[in-house]
C-alpha positions in Angstrom: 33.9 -6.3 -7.0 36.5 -8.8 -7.4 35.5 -12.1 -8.9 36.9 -14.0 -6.1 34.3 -12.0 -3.7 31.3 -13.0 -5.5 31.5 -17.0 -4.1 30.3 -17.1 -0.5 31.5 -19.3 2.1 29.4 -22.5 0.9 31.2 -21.9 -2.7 27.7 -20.6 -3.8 27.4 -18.1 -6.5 26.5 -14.8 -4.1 23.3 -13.2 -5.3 20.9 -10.8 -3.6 17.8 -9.5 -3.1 15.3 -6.8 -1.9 13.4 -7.7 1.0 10.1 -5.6 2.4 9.4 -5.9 5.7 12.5 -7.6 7.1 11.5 -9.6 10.4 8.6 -12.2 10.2 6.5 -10.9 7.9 9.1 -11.0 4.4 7.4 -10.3 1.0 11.0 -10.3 -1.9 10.8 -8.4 -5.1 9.4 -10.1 -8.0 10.7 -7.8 -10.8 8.8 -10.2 -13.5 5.4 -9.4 -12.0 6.5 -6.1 -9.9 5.1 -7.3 -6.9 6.4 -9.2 -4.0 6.1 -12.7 -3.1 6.8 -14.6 0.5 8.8 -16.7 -1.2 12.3 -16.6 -1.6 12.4 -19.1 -4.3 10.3 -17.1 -6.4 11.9 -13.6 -6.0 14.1 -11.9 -8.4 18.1 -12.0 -7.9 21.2 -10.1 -8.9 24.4 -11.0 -8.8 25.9 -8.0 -8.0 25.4 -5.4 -5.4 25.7 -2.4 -7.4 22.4 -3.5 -9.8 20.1 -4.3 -6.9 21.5 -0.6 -5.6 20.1 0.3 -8.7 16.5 -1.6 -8.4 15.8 -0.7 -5.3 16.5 3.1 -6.0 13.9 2.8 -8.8 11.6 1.3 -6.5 12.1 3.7 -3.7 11.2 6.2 -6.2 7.6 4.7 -6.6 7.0 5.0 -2.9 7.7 2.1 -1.7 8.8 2.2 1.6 10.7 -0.1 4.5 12.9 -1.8 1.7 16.5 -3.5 2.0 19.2 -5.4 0.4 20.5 -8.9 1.4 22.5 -12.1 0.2 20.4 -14.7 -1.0 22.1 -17.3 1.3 22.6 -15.6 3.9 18.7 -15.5 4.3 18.0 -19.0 2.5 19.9 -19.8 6.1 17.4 -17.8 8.1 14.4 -19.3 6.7 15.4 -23.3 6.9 16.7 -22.0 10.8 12.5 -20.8 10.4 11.2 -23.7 9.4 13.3 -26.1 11.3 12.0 -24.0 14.5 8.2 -23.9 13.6 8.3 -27.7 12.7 9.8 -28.6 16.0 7.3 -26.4 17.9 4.4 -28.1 15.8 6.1 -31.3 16.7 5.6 -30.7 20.6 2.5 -29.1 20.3 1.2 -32.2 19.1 2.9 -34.5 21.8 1.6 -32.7 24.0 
């Protein structure tokens, strides 16, 4: 990978991550506690594609099962779209 293709569109750093159970119910790989957490904040992130190719082979070897690979903005996005959604439905729930 060229250097150039590591920035995203934003002109952040592109990273990525291993997500379980992609759709509503997201758990991301904590590598420091080998476990994974709902948060995105707290997972674990590599900078290039080829070493979270590597991770999640070692993890696939454990058993674990419905596992995939994905930029860390790309889903950052997803989850404020999320949250921006479930506020405004809390919003009208409560006006109404």
């Amino acid at each position: 990978m060229q250097a150039a293709e590591k920035w995203d569109l934003g002109g952040k750093w592109m990273t990525y991550v291993i997500v379980k159970n992609e759709g509503a119910g997201s758990c991301y790989y904590r590598r420091k506690d080998n476990n994974f957490t709902k948060d995105l904040m707290l997972a674990s992130k590599w900078d290039t594609l080829s070493r979270t190719e590597e991770i999640l082979a070692e993890l696939s070897k454990t058993g674990a099962q419905e596992l995939v690979i994905k930029e860390t903005a790309k889903l950052e996005q997803q989850v404020k779209q999320e949250q921006a959604v479930k506020k405004d439905t809390e919003l009208r729930e409560y006006a109404h």
